[in-house]
C-alpha positions as a Markdown table, in Angstrom:
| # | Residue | x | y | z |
|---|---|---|---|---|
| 1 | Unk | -48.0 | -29.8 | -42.3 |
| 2 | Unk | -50.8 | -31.8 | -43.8 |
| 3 | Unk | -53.1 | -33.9 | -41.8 |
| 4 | Unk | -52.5 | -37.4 | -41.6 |
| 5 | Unk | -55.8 | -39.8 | -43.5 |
| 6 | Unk | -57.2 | -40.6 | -39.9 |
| 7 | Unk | -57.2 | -36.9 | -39.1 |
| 8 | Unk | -59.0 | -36.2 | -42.0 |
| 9 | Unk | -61.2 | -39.0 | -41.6 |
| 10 | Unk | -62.6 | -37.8 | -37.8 |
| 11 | Unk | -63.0 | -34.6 | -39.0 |
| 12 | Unk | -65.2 | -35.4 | -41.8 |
| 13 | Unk | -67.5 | -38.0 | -39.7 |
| 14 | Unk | -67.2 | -34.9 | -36.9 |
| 15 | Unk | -68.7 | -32.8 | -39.6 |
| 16 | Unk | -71.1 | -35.7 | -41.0 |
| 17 | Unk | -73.0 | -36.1 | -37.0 |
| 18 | Unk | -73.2 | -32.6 | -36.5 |
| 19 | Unk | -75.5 | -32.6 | -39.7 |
| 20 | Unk | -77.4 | -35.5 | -39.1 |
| 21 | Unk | -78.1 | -34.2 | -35.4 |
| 22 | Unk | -78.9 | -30.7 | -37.3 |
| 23 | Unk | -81.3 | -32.4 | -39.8 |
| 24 | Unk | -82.7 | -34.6 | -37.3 |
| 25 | Unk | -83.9 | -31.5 | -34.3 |
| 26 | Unk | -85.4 | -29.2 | -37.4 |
| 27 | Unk | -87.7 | -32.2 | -37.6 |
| 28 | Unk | -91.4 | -31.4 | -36.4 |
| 29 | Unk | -92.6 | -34.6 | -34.9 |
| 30 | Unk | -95.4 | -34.8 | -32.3 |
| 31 | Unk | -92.9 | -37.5 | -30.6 |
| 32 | Unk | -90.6 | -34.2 | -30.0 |
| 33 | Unk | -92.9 | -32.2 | -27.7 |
| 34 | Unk | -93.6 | -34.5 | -25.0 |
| 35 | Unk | -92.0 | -35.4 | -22.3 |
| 36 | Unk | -88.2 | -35.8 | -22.5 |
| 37 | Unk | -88.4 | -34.3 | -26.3 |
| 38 | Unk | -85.7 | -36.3 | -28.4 |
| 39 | Unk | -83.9 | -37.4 | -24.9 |
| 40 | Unk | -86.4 | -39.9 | -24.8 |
| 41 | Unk | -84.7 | -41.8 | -27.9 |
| 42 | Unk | -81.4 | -44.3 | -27.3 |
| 43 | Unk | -80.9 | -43.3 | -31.1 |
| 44 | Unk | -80.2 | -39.4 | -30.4 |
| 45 | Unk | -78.6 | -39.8 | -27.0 |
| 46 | Unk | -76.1 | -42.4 | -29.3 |
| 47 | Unk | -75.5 | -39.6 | -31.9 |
| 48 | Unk | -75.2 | -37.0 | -28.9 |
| 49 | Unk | -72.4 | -39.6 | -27.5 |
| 50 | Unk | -70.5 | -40.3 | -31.1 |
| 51 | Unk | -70.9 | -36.6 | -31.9 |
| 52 | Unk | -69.0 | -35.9 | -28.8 |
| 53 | Unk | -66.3 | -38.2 | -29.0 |
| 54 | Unk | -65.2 | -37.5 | -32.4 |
| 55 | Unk | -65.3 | -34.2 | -31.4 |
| 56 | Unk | -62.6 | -35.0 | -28.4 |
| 57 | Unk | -60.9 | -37.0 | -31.8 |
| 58 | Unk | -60.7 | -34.0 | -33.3 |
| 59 | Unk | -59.7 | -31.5 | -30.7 |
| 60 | Unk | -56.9 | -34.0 | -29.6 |
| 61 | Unk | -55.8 | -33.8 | -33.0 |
| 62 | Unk | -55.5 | -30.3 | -33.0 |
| 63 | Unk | -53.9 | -30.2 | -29.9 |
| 64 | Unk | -51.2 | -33.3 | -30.8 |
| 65 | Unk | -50.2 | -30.8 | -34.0 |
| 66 | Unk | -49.9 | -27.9 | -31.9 |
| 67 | Unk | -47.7 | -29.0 | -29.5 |
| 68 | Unk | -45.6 | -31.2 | -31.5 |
| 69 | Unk | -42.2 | -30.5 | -31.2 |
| 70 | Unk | -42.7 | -27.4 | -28.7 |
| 71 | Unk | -41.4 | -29.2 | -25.8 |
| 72 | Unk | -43.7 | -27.7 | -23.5 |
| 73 | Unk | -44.6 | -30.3 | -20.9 |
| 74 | Unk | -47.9 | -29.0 | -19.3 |
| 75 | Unk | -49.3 | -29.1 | -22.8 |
| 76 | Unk | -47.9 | -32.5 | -23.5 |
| 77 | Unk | -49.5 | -33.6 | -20.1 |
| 78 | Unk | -52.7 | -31.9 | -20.6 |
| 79 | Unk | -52.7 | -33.9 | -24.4 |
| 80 | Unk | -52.4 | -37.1 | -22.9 |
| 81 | Unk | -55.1 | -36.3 | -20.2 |
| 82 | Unk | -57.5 | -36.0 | -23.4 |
| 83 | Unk | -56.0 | -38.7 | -25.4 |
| 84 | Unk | -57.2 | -40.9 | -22.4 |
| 85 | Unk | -60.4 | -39.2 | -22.1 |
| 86 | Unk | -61.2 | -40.5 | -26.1 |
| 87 | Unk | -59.6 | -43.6 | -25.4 |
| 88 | Unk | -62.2 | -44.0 | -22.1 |
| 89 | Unk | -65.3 | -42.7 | -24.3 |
| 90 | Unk | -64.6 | -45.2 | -27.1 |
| 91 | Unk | -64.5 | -47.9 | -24.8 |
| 92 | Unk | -67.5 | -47.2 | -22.6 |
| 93 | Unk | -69.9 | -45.4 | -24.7 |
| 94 | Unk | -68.7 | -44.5 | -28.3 |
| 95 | Unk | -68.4 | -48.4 | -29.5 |
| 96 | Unk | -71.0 | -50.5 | -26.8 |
| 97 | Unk | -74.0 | -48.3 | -27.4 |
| 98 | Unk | -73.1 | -47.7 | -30.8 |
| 99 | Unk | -73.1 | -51.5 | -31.9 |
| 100 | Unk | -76.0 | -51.8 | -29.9 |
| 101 | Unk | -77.8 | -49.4 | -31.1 |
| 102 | Unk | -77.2 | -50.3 | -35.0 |
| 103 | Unk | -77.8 | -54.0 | -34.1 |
| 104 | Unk | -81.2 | -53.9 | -32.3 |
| 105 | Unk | -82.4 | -51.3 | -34.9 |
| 106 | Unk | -82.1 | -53.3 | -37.7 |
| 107 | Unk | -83.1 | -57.0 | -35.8 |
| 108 | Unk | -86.3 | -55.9 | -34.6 |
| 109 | Unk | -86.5 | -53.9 | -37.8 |
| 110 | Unk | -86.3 | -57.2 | -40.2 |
| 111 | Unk | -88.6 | -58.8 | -37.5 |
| 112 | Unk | -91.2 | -56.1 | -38.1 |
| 113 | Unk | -90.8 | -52.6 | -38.6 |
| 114 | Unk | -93.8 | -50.9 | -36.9 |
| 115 | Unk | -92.0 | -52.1 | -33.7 |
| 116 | Unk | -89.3 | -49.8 | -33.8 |
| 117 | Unk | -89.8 | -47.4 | -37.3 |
| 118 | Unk | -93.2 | -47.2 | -38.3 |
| 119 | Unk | -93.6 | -46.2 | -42.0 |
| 120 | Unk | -95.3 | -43.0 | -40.8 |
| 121 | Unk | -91.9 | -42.2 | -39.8 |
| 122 | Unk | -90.9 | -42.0 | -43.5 |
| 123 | Unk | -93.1 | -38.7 | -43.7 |
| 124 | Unk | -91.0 | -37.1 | -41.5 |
| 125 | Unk | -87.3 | -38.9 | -41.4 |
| 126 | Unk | -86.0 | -39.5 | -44.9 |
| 127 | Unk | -84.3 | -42.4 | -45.9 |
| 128 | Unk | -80.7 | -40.9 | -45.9 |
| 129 | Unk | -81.6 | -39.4 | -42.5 |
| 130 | Unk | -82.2 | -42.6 | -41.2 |
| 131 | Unk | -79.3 | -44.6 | -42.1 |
| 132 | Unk | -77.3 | -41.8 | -40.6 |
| 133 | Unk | -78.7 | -42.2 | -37.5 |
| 134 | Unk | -79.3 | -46.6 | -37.2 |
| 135 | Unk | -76.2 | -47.6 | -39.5 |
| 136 | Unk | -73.3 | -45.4 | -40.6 |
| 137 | Unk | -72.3 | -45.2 | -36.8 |
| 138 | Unk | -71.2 | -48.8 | -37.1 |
| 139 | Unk | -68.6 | -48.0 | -39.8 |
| 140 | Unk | -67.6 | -44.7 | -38.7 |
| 141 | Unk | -66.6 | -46.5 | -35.3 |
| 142 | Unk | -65.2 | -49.1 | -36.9 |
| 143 | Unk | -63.1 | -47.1 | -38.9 |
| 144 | Unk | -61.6 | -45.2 | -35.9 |
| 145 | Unk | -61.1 | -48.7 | -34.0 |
| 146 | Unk | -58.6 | -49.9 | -37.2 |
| 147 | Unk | -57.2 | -46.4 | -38.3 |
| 148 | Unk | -55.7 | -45.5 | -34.9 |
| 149 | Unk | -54.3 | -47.0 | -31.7 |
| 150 | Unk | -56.6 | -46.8 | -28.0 |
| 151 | Unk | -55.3 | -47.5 | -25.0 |
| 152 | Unk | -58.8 | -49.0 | -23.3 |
| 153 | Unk | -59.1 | -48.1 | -19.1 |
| 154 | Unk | -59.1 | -51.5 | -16.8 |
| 155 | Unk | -62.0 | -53.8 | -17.0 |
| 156 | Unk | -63.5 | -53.0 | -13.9 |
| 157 | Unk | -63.4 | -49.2 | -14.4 |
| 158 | Unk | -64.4 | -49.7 | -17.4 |
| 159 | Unk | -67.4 | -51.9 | -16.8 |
| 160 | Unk | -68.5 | -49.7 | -14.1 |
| 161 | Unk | -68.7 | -47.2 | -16.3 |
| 162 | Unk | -71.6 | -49.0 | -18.7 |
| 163 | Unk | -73.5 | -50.7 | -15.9 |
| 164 | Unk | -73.6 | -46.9 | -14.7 |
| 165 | Unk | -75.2 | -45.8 | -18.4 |
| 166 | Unk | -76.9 | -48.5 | -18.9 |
| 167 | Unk | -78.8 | -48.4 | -15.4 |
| 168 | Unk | -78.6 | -44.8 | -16.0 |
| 169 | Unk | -81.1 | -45.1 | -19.4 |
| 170 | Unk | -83.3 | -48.0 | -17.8 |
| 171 | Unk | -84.6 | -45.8 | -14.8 |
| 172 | Unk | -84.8 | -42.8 | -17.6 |
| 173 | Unk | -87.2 | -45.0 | -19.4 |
| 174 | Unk | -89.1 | -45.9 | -16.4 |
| 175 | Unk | -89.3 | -42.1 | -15.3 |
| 176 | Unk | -91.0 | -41.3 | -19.1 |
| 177 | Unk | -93.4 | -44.3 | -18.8 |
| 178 | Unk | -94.5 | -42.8 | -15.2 |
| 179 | Unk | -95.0 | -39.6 | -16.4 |
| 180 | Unk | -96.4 | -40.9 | -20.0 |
| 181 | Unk | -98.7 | -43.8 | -18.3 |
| 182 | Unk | -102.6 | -43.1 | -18.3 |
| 183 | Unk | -102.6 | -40.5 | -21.5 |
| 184 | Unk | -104.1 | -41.4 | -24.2 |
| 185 | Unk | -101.5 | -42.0 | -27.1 |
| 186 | Unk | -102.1 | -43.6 | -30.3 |
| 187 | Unk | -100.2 | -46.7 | -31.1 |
| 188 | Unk | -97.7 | -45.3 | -33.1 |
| 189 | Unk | -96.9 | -42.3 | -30.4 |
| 190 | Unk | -96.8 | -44.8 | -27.4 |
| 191 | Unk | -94.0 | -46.3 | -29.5 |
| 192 | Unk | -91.8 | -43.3 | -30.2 |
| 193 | Unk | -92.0 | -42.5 | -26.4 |
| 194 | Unk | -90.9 | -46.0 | -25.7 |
| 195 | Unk | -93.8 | -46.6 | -23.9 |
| 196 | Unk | -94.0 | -50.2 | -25.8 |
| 197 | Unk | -93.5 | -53.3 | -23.5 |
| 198 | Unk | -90.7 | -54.8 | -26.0 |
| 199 | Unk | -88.6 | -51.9 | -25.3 |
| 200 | Unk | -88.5 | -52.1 | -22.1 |
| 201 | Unk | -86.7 | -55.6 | -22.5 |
| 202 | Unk | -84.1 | -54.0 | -24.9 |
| 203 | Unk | -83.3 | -52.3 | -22.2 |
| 204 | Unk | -82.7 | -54.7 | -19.8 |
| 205 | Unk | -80.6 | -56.4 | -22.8 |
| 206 | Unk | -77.9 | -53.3 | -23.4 |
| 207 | Unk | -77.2 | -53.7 | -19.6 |
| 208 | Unk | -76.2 | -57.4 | -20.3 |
| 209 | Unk | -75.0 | -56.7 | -23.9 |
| 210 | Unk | -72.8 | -53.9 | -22.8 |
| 211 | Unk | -70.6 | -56.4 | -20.8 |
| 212 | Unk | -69.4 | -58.4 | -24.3 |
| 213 | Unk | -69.5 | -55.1 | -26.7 |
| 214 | Unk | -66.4 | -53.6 | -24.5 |
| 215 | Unk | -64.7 | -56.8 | -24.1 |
| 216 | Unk | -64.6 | -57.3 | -27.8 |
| 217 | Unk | -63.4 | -53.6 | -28.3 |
C-alpha cells in the first residue's frame, strides 16, 4: 500500500532535521566547548524538539499502517496513546517554540544582526545551514498543521505544559550566565553563550508569547 502525501511529507522533513542537526554538531565552534555545549542555544533545543516530534509523526504512521485492519485492540489502543502524544508535542512545544523561534530570529535579525548572528558566524554555519535551522521550521510545521487533523490537550494542561518549558529554559539561561559570569569572553562569544542582556528579555518574552502561539494552534 502506498503512503499517503502527508506520510511522505513527515518523513522527508524527519529525514531533512536529522541532517541539519547532523551538519550543525560536526561544526567546530568555540561556542560548542563551553558550558552547556549546543544546549545552551534555543535554536538546537527547537530542532532537538521538531526532530522529535516528526519522528513520533513518523513512527505513528508506521504503526497506523501496521495495524490497519488487524483488529488487534492493544495495538489500536497503544496507536492512539501515541497519536495523542504527537498531538500534545505539536501543541506545547513543536508549533509555540517553533514560531517563536523563527520570529525572534529574524526580528532582531533585521534590527541588527550582530545581536543574534554575527557575520563571523558565516565562517562556520553556511547559509543553507542557517535557514534550516531559523526558517524552514515554520513551513515544515505549518505544513503538518494543514495536511493532517490534531486533536490539541485542554487549555490548562496544555498551558501548563509551556509555562513549565518556558520557566524550564529561563532558569537554564540563568544557570549558564552563573557559571559563565566573571570570564573573560569576547563580545561575539558572550553572545553565542547568551550571556547578552537582550536575551535575557527574550526569554522572559517566550514565557508570555507561549500563551497566544498555542491558542492560535
Amino acid at each position: 500500500m502506498a503512503l499517503v502525501p502527508c506520510q511522505v511529507l513527515r518523513a522527508a522533513i524527519l529525514l531533512s532535521y536529522c541532517s541539519i542537526l547532523c551538519n550543525y554538531k560536526a561544526i567546530e565552534m568555540p561556542s560548542h566547548q563551553t558550558y552547556g555545549g549546543s544546549w545552551k542555544f534555543l535554536t538546537f533545543i527547537d530542532l532537538v524538539i521538531q526532530a522529535v516530534f516528526f519522528g513520533i509523526c513518523v513512527l505513528s504512521d508506521l504503526s497506523s499502517l501496521l495495524t490497519r485492519g488487524s483488529g488487534n485492540q492493544e495495538q489500536e489502543r497503544q496507536l492512539k496513546k501515541l497519536i495523542s502524544l504527537r498531538d500534545w508535542m505539536l501543541a506545547v512545544l513543536a508549533f509555540p517554540v517553533g514560531v517563536f523561534v523563527v520570529a525572534v530570529f529574524w526580528i532582531i535579525y533585521a534590527y541588527d544582526r550582530e545581536m543574534i548572528y554575527p557575520k563571523l558566524l558565516d565562517n562556520f554555519i553556511p547559509g543553507w545551514l542557517n535557514h534550516g535551522m531559523h526558517t524552514t521550521v515554520l513551513p515544515f510545521i505549518l505544513i503538518e498543521m494543514r495536511t493532517s487533523h490534531h486533536a490539541y490537550p485542554s487549555r490548562s494542561s496544555g498551558l501548563a505544559a509551556i509555562c513549565t518549558f518556558s520557566v524550564g529554559y529561563i532558569l537554564w539561561s540563568l544557570d549558564m550566565l552563573f557559571h559563565l559570569a566573571g570570564k573573560f569572553l569576547p563580545r561575539i562569544f558572550v553572545q553565542l553563550t547568551l550571556t547578552h542582556p537582550s536575551y535575557h528579555s527574550l526569554n522572559a518574552a517566550l514565557f508570555i508569547d507561549s500563551f497566544s502561539y498555542y491558542e492560535t494552534g
